[in-house]
C-alpha positions in Angstrom: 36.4 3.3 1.0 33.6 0.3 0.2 30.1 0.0 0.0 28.3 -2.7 2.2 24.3 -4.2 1.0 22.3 -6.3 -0.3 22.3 -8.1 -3.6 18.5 -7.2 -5.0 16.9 -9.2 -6.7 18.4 -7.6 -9.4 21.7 -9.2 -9.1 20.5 -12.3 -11.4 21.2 -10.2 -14.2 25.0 -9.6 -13.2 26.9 -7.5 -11.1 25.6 -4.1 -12.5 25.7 -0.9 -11.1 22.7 -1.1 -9.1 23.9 -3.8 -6.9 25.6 -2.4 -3.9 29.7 -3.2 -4.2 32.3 -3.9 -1.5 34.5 -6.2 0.7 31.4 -7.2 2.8 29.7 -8.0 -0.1 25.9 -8.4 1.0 22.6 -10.2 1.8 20.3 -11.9 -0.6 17.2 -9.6 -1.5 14.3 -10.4 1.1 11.7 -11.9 -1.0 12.1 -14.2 -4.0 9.4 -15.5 -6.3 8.7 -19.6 -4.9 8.5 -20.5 -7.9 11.8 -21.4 -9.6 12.4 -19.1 -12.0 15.6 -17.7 -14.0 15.9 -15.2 -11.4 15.2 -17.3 -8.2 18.2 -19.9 -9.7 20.9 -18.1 -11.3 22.1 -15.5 -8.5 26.1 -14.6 -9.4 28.5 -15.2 -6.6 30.4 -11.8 -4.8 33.3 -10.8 -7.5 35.9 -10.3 -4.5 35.0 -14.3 -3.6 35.2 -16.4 -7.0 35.3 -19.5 -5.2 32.5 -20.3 -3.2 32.9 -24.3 -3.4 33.4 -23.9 0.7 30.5 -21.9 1.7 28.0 -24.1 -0.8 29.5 -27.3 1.1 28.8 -25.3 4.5 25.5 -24.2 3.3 22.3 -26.2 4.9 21.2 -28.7 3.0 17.4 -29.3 2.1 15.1 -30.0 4.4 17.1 -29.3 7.4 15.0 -28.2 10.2 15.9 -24.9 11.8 14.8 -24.6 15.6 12.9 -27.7 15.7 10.3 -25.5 13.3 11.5 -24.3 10.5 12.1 -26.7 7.5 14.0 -25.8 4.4 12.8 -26.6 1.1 14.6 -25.0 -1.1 17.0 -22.0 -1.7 15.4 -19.1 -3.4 18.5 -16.4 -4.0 21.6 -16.1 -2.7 24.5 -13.3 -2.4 27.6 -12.0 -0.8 26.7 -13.0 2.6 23.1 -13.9 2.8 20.7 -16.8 1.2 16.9 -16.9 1.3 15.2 -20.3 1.4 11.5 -21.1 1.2 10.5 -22.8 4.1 7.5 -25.1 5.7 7.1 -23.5 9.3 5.6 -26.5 10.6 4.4 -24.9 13.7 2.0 -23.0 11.9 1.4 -25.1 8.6 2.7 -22.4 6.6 4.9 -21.6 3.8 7.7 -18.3 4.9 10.6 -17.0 3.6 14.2 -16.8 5.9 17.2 -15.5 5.4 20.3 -16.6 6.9 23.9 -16.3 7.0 26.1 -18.4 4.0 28.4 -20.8 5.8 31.3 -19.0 7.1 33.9 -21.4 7.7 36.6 -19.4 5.7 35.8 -15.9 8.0 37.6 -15.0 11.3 36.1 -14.8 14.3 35.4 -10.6 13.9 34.1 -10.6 10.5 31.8 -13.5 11.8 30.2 -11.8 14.5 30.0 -8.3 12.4 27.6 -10.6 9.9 25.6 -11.6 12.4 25.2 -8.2 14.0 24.1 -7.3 10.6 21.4 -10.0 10.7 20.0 -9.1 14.3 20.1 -5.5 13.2 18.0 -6.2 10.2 15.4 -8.4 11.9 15.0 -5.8 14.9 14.8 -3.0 12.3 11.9 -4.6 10.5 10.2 -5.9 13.6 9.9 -2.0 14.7 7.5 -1.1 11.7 4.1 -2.8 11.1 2.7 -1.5 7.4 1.3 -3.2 4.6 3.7 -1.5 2.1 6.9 -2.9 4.4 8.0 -6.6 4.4 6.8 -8.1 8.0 9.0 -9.9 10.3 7.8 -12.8 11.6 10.8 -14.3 13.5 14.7 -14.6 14.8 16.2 -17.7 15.4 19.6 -17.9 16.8 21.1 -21.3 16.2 25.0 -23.1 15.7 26.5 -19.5 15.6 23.8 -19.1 13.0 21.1 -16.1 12.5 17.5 -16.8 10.8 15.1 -14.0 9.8 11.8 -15.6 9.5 8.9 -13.4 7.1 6.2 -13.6 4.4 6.8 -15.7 1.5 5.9 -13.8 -1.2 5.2 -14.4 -4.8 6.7 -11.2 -6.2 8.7 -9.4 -9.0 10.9 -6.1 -7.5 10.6 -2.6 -8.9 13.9 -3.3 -11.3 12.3 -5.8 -12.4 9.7 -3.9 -13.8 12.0 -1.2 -15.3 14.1 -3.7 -16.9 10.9 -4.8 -19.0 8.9 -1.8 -19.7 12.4 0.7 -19.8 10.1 3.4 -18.9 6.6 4.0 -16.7 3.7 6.7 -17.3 3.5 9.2 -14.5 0.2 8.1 -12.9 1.9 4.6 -12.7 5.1 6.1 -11.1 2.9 8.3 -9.1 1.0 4.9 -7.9 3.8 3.2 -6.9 5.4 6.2 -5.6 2.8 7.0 -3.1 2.8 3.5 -1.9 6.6 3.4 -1.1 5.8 6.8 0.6 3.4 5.3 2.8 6.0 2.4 3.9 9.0 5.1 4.9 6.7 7.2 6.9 6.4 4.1 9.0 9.7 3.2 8.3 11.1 6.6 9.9 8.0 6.6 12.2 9.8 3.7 13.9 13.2 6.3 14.1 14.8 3.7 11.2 16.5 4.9 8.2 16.6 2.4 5.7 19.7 3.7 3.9 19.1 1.4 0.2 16.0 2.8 -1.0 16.1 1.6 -4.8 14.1 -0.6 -7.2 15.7 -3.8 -6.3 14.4 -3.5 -2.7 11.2 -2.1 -3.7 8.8 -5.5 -4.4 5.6 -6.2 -5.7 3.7 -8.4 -3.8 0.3 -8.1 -6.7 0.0 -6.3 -9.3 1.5 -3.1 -8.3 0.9 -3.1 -4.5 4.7 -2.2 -3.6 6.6 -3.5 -0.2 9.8 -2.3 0.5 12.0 -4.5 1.7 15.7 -5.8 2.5 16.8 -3.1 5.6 20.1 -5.6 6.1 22.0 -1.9 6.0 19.1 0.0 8.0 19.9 2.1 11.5 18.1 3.0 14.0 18.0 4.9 17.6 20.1 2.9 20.1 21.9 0.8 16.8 25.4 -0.2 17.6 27.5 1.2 14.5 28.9 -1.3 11.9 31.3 1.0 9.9 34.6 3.0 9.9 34.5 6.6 9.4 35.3 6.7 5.4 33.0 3.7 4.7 29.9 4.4 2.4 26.9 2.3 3.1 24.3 1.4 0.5 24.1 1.9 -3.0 26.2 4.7 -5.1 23.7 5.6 -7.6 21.3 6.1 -4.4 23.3 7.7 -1.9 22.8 11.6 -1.0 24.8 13.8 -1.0 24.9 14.6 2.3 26.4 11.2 2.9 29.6 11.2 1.1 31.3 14.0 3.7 30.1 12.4 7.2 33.1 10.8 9.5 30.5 8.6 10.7 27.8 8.0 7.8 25.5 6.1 10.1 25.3 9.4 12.0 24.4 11.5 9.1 21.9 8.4 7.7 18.3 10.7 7.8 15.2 10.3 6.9 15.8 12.7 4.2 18.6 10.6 2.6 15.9 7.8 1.9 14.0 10.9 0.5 16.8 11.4 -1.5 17.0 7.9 -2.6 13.4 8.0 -3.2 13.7 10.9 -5.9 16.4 9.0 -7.8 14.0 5.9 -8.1 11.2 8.1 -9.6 13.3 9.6 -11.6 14.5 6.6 -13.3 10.8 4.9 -13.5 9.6 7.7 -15.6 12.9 9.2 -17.4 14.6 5.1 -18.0 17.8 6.5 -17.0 19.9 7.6 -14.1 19.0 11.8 -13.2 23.3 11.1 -13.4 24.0 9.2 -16.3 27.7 8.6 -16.1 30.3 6.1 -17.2 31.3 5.0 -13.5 30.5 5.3 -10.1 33.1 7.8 -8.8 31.8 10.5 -11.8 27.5 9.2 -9.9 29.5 10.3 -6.9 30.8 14.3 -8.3 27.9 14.5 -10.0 25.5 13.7 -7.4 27.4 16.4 -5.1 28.0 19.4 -7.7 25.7 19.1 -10.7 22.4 19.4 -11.9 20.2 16.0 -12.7 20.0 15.4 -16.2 16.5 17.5 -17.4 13.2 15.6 -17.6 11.8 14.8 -20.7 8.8 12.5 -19.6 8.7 13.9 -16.1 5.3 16.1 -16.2 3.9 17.3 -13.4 5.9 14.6 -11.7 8.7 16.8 -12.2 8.3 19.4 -9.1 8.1 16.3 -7.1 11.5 14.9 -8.5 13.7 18.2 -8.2 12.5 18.8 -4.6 13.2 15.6 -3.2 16.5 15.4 -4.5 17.7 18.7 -3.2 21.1 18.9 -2.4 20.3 20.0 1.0 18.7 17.8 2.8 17.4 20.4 5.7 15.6 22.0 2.2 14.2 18.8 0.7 10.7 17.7 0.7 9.5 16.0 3.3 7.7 12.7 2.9 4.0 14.1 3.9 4.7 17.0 1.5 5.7 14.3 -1.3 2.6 12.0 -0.2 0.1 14.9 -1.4 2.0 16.4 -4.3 1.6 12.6 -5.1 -1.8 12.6 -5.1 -2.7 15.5 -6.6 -1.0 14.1 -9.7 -3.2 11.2 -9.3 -6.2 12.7 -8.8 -5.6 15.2 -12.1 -4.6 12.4 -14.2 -7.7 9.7 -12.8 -10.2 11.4 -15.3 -8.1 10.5 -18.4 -6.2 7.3 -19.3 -2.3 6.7 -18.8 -0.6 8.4 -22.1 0.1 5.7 -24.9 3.9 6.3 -26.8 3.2 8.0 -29.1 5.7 10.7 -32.0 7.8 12.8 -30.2 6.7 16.5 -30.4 9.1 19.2 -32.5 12.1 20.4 -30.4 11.5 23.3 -28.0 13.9 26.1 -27.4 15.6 25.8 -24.5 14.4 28.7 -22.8 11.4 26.5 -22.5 11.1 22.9 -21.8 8.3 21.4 -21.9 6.0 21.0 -18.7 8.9 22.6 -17.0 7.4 25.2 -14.9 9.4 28.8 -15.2 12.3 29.7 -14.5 13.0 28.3 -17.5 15.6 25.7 -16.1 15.6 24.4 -13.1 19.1 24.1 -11.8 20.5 23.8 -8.5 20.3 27.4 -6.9 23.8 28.6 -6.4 24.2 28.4 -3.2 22.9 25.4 -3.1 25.9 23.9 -5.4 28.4 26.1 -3.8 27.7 24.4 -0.1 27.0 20.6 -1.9 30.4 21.3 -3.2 31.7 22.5 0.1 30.4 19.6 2.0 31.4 16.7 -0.8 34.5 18.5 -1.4 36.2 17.6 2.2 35.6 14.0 1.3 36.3 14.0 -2.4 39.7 15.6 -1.9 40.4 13.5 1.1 40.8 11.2 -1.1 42.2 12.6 -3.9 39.3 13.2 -6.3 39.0 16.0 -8.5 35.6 16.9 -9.4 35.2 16.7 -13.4 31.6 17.6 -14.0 31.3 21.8 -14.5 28.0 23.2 -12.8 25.4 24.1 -15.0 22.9 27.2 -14.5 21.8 29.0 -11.6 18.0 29.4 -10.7 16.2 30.3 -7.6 15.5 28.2 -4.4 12.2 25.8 -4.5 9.3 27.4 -2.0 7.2 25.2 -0.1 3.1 25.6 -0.3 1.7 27.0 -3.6 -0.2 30.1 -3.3 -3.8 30.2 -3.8 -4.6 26.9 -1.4 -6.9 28.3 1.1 -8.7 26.5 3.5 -11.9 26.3 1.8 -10.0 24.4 -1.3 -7.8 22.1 0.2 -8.8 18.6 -0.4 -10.2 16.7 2.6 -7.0 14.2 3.2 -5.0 17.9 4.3 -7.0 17.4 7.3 -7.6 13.7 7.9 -5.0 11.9 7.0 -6.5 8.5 7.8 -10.1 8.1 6.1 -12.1 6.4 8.9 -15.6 4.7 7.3 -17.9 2.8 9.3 -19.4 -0.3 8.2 -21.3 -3.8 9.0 -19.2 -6.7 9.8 -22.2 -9.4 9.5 -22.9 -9.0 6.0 -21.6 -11.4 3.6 -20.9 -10.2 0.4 -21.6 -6.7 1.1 -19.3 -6.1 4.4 -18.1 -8.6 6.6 -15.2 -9.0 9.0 -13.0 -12.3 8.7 -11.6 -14.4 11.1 -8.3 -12.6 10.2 -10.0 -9.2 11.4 -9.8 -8.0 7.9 -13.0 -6.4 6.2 -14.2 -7.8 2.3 -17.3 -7.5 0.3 -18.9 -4.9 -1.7 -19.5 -2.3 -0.2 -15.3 -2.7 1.1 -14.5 -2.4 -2.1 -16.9 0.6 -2.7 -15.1 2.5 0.1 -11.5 1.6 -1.1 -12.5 2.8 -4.7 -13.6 6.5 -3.1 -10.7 6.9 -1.0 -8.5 6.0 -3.3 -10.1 9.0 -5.9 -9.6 10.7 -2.8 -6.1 10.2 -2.5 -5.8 7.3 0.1 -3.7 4.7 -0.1 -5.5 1.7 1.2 -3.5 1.4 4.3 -4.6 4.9 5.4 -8.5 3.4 5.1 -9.7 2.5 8.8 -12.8 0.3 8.8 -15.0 1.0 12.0 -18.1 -1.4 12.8 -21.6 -0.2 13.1 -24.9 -1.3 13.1 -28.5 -0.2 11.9 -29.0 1.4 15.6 -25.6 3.2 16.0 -24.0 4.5 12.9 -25.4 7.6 13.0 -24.4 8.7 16.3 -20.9 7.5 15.6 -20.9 9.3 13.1 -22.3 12.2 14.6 -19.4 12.0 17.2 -16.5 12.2 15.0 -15.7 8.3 15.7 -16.1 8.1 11.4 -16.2 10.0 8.6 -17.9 7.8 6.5 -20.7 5.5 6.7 -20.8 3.1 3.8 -23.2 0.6 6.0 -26.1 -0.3 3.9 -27.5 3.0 5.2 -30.8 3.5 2.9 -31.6 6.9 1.8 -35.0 8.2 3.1 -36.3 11.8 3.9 -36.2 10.8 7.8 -32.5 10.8 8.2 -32.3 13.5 6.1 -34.0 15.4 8.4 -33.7 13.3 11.5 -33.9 14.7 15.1 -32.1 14.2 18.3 -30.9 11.7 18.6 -32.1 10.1 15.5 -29.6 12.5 13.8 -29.7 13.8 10.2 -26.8 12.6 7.8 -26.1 13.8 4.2 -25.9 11.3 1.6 -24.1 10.8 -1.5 -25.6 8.0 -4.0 -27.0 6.1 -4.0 -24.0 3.9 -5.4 -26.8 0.6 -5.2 -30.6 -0.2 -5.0 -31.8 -3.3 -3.1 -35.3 -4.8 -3.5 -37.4 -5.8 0.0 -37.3 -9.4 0.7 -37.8 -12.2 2.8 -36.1 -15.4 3.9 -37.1 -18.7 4.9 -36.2 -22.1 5.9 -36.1 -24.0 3.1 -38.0 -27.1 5.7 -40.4 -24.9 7.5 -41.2 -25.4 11.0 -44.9 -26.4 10.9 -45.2 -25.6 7.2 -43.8 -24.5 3.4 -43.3 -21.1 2.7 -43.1 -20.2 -0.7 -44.7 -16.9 -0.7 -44.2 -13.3 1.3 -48.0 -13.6 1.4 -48.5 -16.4 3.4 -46.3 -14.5 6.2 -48.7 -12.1 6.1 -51.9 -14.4 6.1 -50.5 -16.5 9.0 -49.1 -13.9 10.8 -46.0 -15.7 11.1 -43.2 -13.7 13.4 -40.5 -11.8 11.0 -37.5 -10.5 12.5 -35.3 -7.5 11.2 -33.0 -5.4 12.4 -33.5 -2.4 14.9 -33.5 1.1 13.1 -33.7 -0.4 10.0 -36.3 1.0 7.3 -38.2 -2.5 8.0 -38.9 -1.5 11.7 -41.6 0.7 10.4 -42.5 -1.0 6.8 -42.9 -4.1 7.9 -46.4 -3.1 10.6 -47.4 -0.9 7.8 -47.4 -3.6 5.3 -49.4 -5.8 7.6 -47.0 -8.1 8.8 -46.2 -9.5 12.3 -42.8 -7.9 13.5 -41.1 -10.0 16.6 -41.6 -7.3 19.4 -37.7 -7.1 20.6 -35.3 -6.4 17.4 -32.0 -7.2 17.6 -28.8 -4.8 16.7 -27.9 -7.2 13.6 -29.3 -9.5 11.5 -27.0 -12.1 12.5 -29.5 -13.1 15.6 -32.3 -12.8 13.1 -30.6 -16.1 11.3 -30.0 -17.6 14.4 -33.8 -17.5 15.6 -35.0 -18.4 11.7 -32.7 -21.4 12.3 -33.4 -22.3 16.1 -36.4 -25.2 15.9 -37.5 -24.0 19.1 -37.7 -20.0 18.2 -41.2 -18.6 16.9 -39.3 -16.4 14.3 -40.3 -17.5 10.7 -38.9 -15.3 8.6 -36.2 -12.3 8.2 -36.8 -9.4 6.1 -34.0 -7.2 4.6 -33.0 -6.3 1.0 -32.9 -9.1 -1.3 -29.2 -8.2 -1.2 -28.6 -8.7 2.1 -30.4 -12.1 2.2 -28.5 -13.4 -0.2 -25.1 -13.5 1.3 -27.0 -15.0 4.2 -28.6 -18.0 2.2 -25.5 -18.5 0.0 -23.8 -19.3 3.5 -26.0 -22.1 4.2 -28.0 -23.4 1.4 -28.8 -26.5 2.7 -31.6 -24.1 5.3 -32.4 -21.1 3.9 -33.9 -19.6 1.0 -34.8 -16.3 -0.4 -38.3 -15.6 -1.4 -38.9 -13.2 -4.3 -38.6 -9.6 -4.1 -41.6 -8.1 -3.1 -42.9 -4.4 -3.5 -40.3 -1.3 -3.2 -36.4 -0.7 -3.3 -34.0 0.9 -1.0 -31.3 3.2 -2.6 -27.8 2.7 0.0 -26.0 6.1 0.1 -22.7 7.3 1.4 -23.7 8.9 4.8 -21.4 12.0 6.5 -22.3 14.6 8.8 -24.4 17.7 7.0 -22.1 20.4 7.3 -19.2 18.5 5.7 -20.1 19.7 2.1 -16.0 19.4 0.6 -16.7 16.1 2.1 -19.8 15.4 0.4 -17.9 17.1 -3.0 -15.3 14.9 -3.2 -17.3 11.8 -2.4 -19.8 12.7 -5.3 -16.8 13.2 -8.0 -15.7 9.9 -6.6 -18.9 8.4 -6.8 -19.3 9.4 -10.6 -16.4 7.8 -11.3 -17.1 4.4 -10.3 -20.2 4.6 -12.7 -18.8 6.2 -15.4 -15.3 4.0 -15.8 -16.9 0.8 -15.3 -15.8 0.2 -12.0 -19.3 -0.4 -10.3 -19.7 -3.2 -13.1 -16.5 -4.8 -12.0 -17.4 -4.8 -8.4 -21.1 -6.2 -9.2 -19.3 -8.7 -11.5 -16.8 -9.5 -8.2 -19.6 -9.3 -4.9 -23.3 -9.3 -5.8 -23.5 -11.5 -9.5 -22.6 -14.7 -7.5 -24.7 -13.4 -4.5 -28.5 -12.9 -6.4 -27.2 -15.5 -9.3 -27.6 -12.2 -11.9 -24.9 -12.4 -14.4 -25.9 -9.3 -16.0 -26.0 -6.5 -13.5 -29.1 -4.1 -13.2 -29.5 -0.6 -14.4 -27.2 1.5 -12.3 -28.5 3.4 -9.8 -28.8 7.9 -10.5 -26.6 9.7 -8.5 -29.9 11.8 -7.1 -28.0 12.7 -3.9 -24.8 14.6 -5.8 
């Protein structure tokens, strides 16, 4: 019996229990800091190979151009059977990370071609799943009996990493980084692959705590040509479920709920900074993992439910991952009004009849008939091969139920129906909302939207960004296309109250007030402009956008409106600009203008705010009040934790050159 993997990023600090073990030995971990770092440099060689003086001199050398594209520059990690190299892909002018085989001289013929199964397994694995919290697959080059997986370079510590630091994490930070791994195994198993080494050392941080999971050198799939005997365990032993270890063919019995399983160990240990089976060696992980109890949590909180659920024996019983995803967030959302606990004296003992934050019964142990068929199944492969179990089971309890009582409709949070938070927003607004050349969304009011959907309990790849304009987002929005508008959308009493098919929206807000404005060419046409008057004394032509609040303001005020109005107000720049065009000005919020003229400061300018403001709400449909609820307490928030400072210190202070950020706005609309 042996254990094939991948050597984490964790294997720098020797061969320890959480690097996967046997014959095979395994691939280097996906993605490497480029920097060169103690880790990146001092990667231990496969105990079963001592001498790898024949594979180094095999090895490519520096510089050596894969495919005519790819050109090495230098090795990042290496283990049993795999290095990673950071490489110029000269194609594209960009720095990637691949993978490929060690040189293999001193392998036959079938353990060469098993390894490279291995390697187009893994790239055709990874190339099935497209989600910001998985590593991406870029390409697969085949070359001299050789196989390259091409991805993102990243700049990143893994998960083990982390723990190896900080020993133990509070349980909003687990939570965190427990929802985001979520995310990236729903798409994982979305894709009908099972990743089957779910632990820190593949999980990898790409910033901050924004989590990829990566290294699926192990994973299987629908249509996947098996790699093993029956008898062989896959992956890691302190991960595996239980499940696994009484399968003829384990990559048969690999399920989504076996990463699940895998999963719960790995929150265990992030919060608890120890293994749920703390035992001398990996055959007693094994017994234990099949017939006893995890050790109690004593840091677990309300974390804890989560935990015990997903690592129930039974995998037919154990939480699923969409169940997980909102237990996960409910945690989050409890604990976002208060900060993350600070170490602090441990309390007096409690009785054991009553842990603490341990709901009742009083223990929870693994239901008896629970242990008695995990001991069943595990038994037919422990005695096969002539274990004994050694570990006694401890206490018997009753079965985990699913739901809670008490969840009606009427109080279930607004992601138990929309799983994916679809907002609508400008894409011609720099600063506040515009879309890159990428197709990605940034600015202001971007951030504004992650920040409630995240209070909400979406990650940021469940956030769909939808554009709109001043004429359209309310009938989107009226036909269920969004569920947010977060589009510069002013709050007046007319859409409040609109008619067909100027339809009314609720607000929330407003989260920002603008001033009325004007821009101008900084070298006029016929002549200097340095005052809103003048436009109105001339009668010069100012151009706004249709449906905007300026379509009416701007007659009212006295000022000469062009007679057609475009959508945006990217046509209004283009006229301003255009020598031949009669347009003179543009009118918007000061706000607005700004990103505008900080695009092209050699030509425009930005007159000073004139008379009245515009408050920018949150728009939904009326009847959506939980909607409306949730956005408020989000809303509240971001003005009382300092957040909308941050985000006026990020977007709008280099926009209006205004280091010190205005009164914020009253929440009148919540």
């Amino acid at each position: 019996m042996h254990s094939e993997g991948t050597a984490g990023r964790d294997s720098g600090h020797g061969q320890g229990e959480d690097s996967p073990r046997g014959a095979d030995g395994g691939w280097a971990g996906d993605f490497l800091r480029s920097d060169s770092t103690e880790h990146a440099q001092s990667w231990p060689e496969p105990a079963s190979q001592p001498s790898q003086a024949p594979d180094r001199a095999a090895a490519p050398a520096p510089h050596h151009v894969i495919d005519g594209r790819y050109e090495l520059l230098h090795s990042l990690g290496r283990g049993g059977m795999g290095e990673v190299w950071e490489a110029l892909d000269t194609r594209l002018d960009r720095h990637v990370a691949v993978k490929g085989l060690l040189g293999r001289d001193a392998v036959g013929a079938a353990t060469q071609e098993q390894m490279m199964q291995r390697a187009r397994r893994e790239a055709a694995a990874i190339a099935k799943i497209k989600h910001p919290n998985v590593v991406a697959v870029h390409d697969r080059v085949e070359s001299g009996n050789q196989v390259w997986i091409v991805m993102d370079l990243l700049d990143a510590r893994s998960l083990a990493d982390l723990m190896r630091a900080e020993q133990r994490l509070p349980v909003r930070r687990t939570a965190a980084i427990g929802l985001q791994v979520l995310g990236g195994l729903r798409a994982v198993h979305e894709a009908r692959v099972v990743h089957r080494d779910v632990k820190p050392a593949n999980i990898l941080f790409a910033k901050e705590d924004f989590a990829i999971l990566a290294d699926f050198g192990i994973a299987t799939f629908d249509g996947a040509v098996p790699l093993t005997r029956a008898g062989e365990l896959i992956g890691t032993f302190k991960y595996l479920a239980p499940e696994l270890l009484a399968q003829t063919s384990q990559e048969s019995a690999a399920t989504p709920a076996s990463d699940l399983w895998s999963l719960g160990v790995t929150l265990y240990e992030m919060v608890e900074g120890r293994h749920p089976f703390d035992r001398p060696n990996e055959y007693e992980v094994l017994v234990a993992a099949c017939q006893s109890d995890p050790l109690p949590m004593e840091h677990g909180g309300d974390l804890a439910e989560v935990v015990v659920r997903l690592m129930h024996k039974d995998p037919r019983r154990r939480l699923s991952a969409q169940s997980a995803e909102e237990m996960l967030r409910k945690i989050l959302r409890a604990s976002s009004a208060k900060p993350d606990p600070v170490p602090v004296p441990k309390p007096p003992p409690v009785p054991p009849q009553a842990p603490p934050q341990q709901p009742e019964p009083p223990k929870k142990g693994v239901p008896g008939w629970q242990k008695l068929s995990a001991a069943v199944v595990c038994g037919a492969l422990l005695a096969g091969l002539g274990w004994f179990a050694v570990d006694r089971m401890r206490g018997d309890g009753e079965a985990e139920t699913g739901a809670r009582p008490g969840q009606g409709s009427q109080s279930e949070p607004y992601i138990k129906r929309h799983p994916f938070l679809k907002v609508g927003v400008k894409a011609d607004q720099p600063g506040l909302s515009e879309k890159t050349k990428g197709g990605k969304y940034r600015g202001y009011e971007i951030d504004v939207a992650y920040a409630i959907a995240h209070d909400m309990g979406y990650s940021r790849d469940r956030v769909i960004f939808e554009p709109v304009s001043s004429e359209n987002r309310s009938t989107i929005l009226q036909k269920g296309d969004v569920d947010l508008v977060i589009a510069t959308y002013s709050i007046t009493p007319e859409r409040k109250h609109a008619k067909a098919p100027d339809y009314s929206v609720a607000f929330a807000g407003p989260y920002y007030v603008a001033s009325r404005s004007f821009m101008v060419r900084k070298k006029a046409k016929t002549v200097s402009i340095d005052d809103s008057r003048m436009l109105r004394k001339r009668q010069f032509e100012v151009c706004t956008a249709r449906s905007s609040t300026y379509e009416s303001w701007l007659p009212e005020a006295g000022y000469n409106m062009t007679e057609s109005l475009p959508n945006g107000y990217d046509r209004c720049v283009r006229d301003l600009l255009d020598p031949a065009s009669s347009v003179y000005a543009v009118s918007t919020d000061d706000v607005i203008l700004a990103g505008f003229v900080k695009n092209n400061l050699s030509e425009l300018k930005r007159l000073d705010s004139g008379p009245g403001a515009e408050g920018y709400g949150v728009a939904m449909k009326p009847d959506e009040k939980r909607l409306k609820g949730e956005v408020c307490s989000a809303l509240k928030k971001i003005m009382n934790d300092g957040v909308w400072e941050e985000l006026y210190a990020k977007h709008l202070a280099p926009l209006l050159n205004r280091t010190n950020p205005p009164n914020k706005p009253k929440l009148a609309e919540c």
